[in-house]
C-alpha positions in Angstrom: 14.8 15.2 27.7 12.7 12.2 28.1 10.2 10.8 25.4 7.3 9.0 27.0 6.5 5.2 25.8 4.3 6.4 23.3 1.8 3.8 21.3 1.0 4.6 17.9 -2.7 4.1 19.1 -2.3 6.5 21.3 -0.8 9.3 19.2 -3.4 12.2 18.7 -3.1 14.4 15.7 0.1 16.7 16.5 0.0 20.9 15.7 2.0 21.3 12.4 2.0 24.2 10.4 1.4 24.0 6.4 5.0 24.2 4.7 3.6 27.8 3.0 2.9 29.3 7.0 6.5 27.8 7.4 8.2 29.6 4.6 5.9 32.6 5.3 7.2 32.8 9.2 10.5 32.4 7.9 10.0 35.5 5.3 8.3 37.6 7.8 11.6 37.0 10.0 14.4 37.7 7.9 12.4 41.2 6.3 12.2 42.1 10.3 15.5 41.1 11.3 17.8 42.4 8.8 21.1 40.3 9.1 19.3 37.6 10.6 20.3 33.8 9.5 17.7 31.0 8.7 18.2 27.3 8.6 15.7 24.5 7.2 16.4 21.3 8.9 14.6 18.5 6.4 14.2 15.3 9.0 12.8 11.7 7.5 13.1 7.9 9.0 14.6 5.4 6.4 12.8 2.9 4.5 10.0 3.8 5.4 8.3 3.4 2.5 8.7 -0.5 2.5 8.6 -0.4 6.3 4.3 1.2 5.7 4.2 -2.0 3.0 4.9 -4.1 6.1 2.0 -2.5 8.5 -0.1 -1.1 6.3 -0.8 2.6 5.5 -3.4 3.1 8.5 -0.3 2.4 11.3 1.8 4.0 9.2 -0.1 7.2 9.5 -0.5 6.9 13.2 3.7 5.7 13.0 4.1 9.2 11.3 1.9 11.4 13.8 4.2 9.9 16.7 7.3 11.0 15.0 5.5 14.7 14.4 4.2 14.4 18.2 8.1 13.8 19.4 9.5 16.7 17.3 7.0 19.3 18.7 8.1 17.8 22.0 12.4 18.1 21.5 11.9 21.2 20.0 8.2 23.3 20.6 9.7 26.4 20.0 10.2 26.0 16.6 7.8 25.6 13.2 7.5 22.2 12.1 5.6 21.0 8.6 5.6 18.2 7.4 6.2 17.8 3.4 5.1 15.0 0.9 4.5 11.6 2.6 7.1 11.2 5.4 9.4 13.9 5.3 9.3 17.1 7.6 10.9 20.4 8.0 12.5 22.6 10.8 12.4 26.4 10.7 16.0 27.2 13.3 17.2 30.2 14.2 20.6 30.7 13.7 21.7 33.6 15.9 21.1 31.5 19.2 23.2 28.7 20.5 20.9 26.7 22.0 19.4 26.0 18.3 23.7 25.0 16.8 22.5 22.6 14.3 24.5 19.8 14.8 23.3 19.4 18.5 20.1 19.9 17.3 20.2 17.1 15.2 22.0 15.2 17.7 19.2 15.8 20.2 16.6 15.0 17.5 18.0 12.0 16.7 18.2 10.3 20.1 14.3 10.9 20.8 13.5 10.2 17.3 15.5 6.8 17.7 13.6 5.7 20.6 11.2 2.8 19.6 7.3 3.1 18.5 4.6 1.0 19.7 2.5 -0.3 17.2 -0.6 -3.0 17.3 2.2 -5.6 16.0 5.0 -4.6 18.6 7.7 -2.1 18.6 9.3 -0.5 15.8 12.7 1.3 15.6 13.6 3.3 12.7 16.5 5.3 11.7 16.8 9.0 10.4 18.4 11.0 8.1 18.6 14.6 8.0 19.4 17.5 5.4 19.8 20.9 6.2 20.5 24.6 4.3 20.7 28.3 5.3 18.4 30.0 4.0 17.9 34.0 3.4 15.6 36.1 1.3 17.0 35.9 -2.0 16.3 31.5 -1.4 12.9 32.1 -0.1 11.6 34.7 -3.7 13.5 31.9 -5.4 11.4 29.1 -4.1 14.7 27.2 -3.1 14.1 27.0 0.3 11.9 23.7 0.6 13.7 22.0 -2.6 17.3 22.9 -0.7 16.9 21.5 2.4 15.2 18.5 0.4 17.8 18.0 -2.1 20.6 17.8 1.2 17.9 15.2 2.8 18.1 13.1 -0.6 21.8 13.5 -0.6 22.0 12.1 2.7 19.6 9.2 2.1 22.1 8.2 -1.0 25.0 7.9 1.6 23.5 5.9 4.0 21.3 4.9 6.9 21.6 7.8 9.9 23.1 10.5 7.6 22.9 14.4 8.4 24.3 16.2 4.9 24.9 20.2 4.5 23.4 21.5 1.5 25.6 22.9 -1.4 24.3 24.7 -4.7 25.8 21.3 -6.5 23.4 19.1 -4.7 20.4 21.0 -5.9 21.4 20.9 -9.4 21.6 16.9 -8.9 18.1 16.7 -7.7 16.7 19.3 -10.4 19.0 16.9 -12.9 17.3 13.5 -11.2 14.3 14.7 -11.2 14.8 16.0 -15.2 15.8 12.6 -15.7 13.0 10.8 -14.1 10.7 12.9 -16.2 12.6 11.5 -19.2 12.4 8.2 -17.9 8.8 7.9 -17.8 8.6 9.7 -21.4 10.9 6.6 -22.5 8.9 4.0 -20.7 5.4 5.8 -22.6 7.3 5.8 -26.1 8.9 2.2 -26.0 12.4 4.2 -26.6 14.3 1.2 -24.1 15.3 -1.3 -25.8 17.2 -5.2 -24.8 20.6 -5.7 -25.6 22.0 -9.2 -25.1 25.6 -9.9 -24.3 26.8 -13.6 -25.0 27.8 -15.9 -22.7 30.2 -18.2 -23.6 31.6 -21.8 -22.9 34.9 -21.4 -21.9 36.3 -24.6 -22.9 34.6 -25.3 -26.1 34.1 -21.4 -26.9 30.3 -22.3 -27.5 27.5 -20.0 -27.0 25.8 -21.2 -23.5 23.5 -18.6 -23.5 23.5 -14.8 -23.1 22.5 -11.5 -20.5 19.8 -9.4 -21.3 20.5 -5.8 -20.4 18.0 -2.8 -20.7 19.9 0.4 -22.6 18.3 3.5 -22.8 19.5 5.7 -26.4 18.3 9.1 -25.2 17.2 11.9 -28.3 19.8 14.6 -26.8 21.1 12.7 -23.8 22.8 9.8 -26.1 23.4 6.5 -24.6 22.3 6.9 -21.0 24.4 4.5 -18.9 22.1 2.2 -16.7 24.3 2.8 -13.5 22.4 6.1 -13.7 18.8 5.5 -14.7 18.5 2.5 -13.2 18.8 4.0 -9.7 16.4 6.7 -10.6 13.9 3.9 -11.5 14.5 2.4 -8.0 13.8 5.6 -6.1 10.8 6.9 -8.2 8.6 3.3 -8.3 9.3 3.0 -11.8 11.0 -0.2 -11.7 8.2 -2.6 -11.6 7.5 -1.0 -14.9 11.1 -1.3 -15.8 11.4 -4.3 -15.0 8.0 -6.2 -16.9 9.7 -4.4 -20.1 12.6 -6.4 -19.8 11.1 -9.7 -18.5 8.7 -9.2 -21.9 11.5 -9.0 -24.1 13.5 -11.7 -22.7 10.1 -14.0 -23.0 9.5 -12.7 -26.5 13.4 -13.2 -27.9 13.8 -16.5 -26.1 10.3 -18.1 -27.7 11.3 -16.6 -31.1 14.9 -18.4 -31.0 13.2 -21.2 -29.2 11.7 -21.9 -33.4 15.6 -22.1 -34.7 17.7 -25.0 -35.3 21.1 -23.4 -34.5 22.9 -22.6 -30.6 20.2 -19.9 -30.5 17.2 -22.5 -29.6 19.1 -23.8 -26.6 20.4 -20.6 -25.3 20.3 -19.9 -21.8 19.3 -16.3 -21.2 19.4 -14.5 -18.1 18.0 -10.8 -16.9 18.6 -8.7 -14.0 15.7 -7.9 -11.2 16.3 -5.2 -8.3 15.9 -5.2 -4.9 12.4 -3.8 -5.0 11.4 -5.8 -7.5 12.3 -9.1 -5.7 9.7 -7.1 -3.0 7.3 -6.2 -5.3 4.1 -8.7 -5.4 3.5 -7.8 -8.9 7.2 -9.2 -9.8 6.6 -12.6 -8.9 2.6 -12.4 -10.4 4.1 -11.9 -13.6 6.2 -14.9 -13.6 3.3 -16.7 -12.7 1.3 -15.8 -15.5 4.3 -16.3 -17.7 4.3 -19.8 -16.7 0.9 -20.4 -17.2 1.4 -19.3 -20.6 4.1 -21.6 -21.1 6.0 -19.2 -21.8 9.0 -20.3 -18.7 9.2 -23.5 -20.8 12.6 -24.3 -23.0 16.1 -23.9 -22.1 16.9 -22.5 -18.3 15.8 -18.8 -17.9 18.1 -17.5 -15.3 17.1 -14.8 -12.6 20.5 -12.1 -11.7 20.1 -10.5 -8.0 23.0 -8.5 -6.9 24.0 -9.2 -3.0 22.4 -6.3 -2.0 18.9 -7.1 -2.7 19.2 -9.9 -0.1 21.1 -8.5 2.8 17.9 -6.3 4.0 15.2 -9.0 4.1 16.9 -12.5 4.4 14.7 -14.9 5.8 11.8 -13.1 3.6 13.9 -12.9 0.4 14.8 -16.5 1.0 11.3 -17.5 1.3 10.4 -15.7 -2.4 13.2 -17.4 -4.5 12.3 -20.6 -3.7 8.6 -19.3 -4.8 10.9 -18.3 -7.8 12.6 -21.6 -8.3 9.7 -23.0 -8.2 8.4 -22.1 -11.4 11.4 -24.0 -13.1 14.0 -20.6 -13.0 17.3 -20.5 -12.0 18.9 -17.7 -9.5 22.5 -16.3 -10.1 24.1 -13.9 -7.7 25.5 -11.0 -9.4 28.2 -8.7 -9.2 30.4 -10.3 -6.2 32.7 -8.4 -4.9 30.4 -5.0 -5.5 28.4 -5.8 -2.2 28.6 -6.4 1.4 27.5 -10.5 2.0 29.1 -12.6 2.6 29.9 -16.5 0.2 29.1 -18.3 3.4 26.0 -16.6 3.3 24.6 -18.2 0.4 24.5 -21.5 1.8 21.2 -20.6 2.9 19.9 -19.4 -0.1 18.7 -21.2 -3.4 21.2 -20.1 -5.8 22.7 -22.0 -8.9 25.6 -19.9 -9.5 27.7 -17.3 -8.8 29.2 -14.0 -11.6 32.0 -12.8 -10.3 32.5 -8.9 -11.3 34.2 -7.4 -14.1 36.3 -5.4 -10.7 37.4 -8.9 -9.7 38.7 -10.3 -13.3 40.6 -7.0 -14.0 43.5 -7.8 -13.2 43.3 -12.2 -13.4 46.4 -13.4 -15.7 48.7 -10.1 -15.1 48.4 -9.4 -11.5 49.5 -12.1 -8.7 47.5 -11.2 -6.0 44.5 -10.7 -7.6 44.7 -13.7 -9.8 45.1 -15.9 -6.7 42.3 -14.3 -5.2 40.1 -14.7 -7.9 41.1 -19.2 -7.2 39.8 -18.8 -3.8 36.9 -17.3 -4.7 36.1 -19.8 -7.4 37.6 -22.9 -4.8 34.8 -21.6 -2.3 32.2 -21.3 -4.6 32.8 -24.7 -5.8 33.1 -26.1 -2.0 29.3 -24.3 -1.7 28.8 -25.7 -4.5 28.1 -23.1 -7.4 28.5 -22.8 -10.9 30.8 -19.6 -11.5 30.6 -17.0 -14.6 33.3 -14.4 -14.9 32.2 -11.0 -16.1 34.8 -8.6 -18.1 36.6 -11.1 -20.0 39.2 -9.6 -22.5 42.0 -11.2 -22.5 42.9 -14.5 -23.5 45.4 -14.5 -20.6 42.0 -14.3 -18.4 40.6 -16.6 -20.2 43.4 -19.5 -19.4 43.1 -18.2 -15.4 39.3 -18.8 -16.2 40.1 -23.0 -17.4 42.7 -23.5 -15.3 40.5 -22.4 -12.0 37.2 -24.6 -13.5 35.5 -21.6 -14.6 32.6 -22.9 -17.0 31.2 -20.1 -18.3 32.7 -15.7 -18.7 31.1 -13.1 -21.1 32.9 -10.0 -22.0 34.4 -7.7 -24.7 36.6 -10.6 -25.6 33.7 -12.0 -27.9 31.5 -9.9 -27.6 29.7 -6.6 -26.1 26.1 -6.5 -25.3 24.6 -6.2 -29.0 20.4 -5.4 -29.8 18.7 -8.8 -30.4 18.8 -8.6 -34.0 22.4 -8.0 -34.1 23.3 -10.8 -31.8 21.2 -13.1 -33.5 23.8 -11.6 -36.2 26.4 -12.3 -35.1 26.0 -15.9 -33.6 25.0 -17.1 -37.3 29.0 -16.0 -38.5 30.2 -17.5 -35.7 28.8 -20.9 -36.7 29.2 -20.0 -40.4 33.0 -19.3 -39.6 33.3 -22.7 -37.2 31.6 -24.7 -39.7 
């Protein structure tokens, strides 16, 4: 099998069928076969959605009609469609050996990893595959598509590369994603999110520094809808930008409201969260922009939260937009270490002014040896880099003596108090200072 050095100029458009002739060939041959086995094979590159951001949608197009061109060439014997923007499907056989799935896939894989010319050099991409038998009762039901889909999804989820079987539980997660992206947007529409902010506190003079703005979502049926499940659907939908200037309003309207006080409140520090594709999103730093030029950066340090993983991808390019960030007067904290892949030496290279170590990395500080002395080296290398360090998931006032003792400045946690709505935590840092007073 040899793929020839194929330029995405050069691509003409390749013979696909429609997905409906697809699932039409595949009805026709399971009502003339009887006991006949079907399988759709659901094929797409990864990323490629911010890779077509990169080159623009006219190579992308041509990008995506040599990736057609090579299928019909590993495997011309079989229907191929392609479905939505950059996805497509397989029609196998089952009752042959030459079409065994897995060296299918195998065989698809190496051609498909083979690199693309475009106008600005060579591309290689990556692909993950889904696959699912189907029969009659799958095709009247409509599942056949959405099946092999859902298994594609599921494989995109577990990482770069991945082939994934399908099983009915995967297609009731995607019908139950795709429910809740439906919700979602109804939310977004209403103005049913809402801010919560969690103190942060001094932990030597048990002061308010500031506090962490965190969007929660109270669902009508659904209840309290934890972010580590909508937020990811935000991500993968494109409904994060949105997401995203919701919370950055807030934050702006709170902190210029308190801003007006003569208590902690006017110099509190607050700090939000922003995503991976929001630090790629143009729009994201545009709205920072006009923030400043409405003064509305202006006051007490507004801190930006990134999580390791929204720098690892891109790291000369995500370097080069929080600086732009900096810029404008904001401060960058890495989130969540220990939940990600970098590495602390990393961030020599990037602009940041402090590090939160994880509430899975303070679990177990002031009760458990080995953790508590790995939690000191990761605050003695973080003050070598230097950083400031906050500790996340403070309970205990046995953490919080770890916390002094290692020259931890700042923690937040259940300790003093859990993320509370505005109004609340406004609340509740007025008894504080009635009760120090």
């Amino acid at each position: 099998m040899h793929a020839r050095n194929d330029t995405a100029r050069s691509c003409g458009r390749p013979s696909l069928c429609s997905p409906a002739a697809l699932l039409g060939l595949a009805r026709a041959s399971l009502e003339r076969e009887s006991g006949s086995a079907l399988a759709i094979l659901a094929v797409a590159p990864d990323g490629f959605s911010r890779l077509r951001d990169s080159i623009g949608y006219e190579r992308a197009a041509r990008l995506l009609d040599c990736i057609a061109e090579r299928l019909l060439q590993c495997a011309p014997q079989l229907a191929i469609a392609r479905v939505g923007e950059h996805e497509f499907v397989l029609l196998v056989p089952l009752r042959e050996r030459v079409h065994d799935l897995d060296a299918l896939w195998h065989e698809l894989r190496a051609l498909l990893a083979l690199p693309y010319g475009v106008e600005t050099g060579e591309v290689c991409l990556q692909f993950c595959a889904g696959v699912a038998r189907i029969g009659l009762e799958e095709l009247a039901a409509g599942d056949g598509l959405d099946a092999a889909g859902a298994a594609l999804h599921h494989a995109q989820k577990t990482g770069p590369g991945q082939y994934s079987v399908f099983r009915a539980g995967i297609l009731r997660e995607a019908r139950a994603r795709v429910e809740l992206e439906h919700e979602l947007r109804l939310a977004l529409a209403r103005r049913e999110l809402q801010v919560h902010f969690q103190p942060v506190m001094h932990t030597r003079s048990a002061k308010l520094r500031g506090a962490e703005a965190l969007v929660r979502w109270k669902h009508a049926s659904l209840g309290w809808v934890p972010p580590a499940r909508f937020v990811p659907v935000a991500e993968e939908c494109g409904l994060i930008h949105e997401l995203g200037e919701f919370v950055l309003g807030q934050v702006l309207a709170w902190r210029a409201r308190w801003r007006t006080r003569t208590d902690t409140l006017a110099r509190a520090e607050i700090s939000f969260n922003v995503s991976a594709r929001q630090l790629d999103d143009d729009r994201f730093v545009e709205a920072l922009e006009r923030a400043r030029a409405q003064g509305l950066l202006e006051g007490p340090p507004l801190w930006m939260e990134l999580t390791e993983t929204a720098l690892v991808a891109d790291g000369p390019a995500a370097r080069a937009r929080l600086l732009r960030i900096r810029g404008m007067g904001l401060r960058l904290a890495l989130d969540d270490l220990g939940m990600g892949y970098s590495s602390l030496l990393q961030l020599r290279d990037l602009p940041f002014d402090a590090l939160k170590i994880d509430r899975m990395l303070t679990a177990g500080v002031g009760t458990e040896p080995l953790e508590t002395r790995l939690f000191g080296a990761i605050c003695a290398l973080a003050r070598s880099i230097p950083l400031c360090v906050v500790a996340e998931g403070i309970e205990t006032h046995a953490q919080l003596e770890v916390l002094r003792r290692e020259g931890v400045a700042c923690a937040q946690g259940y300790l003093w108090s859990p993320a509370l709505p505005a109004a609340d935590f406004q609340h509740w840092n007025e008894q504080r200072a009635r009760s120090s007073a």
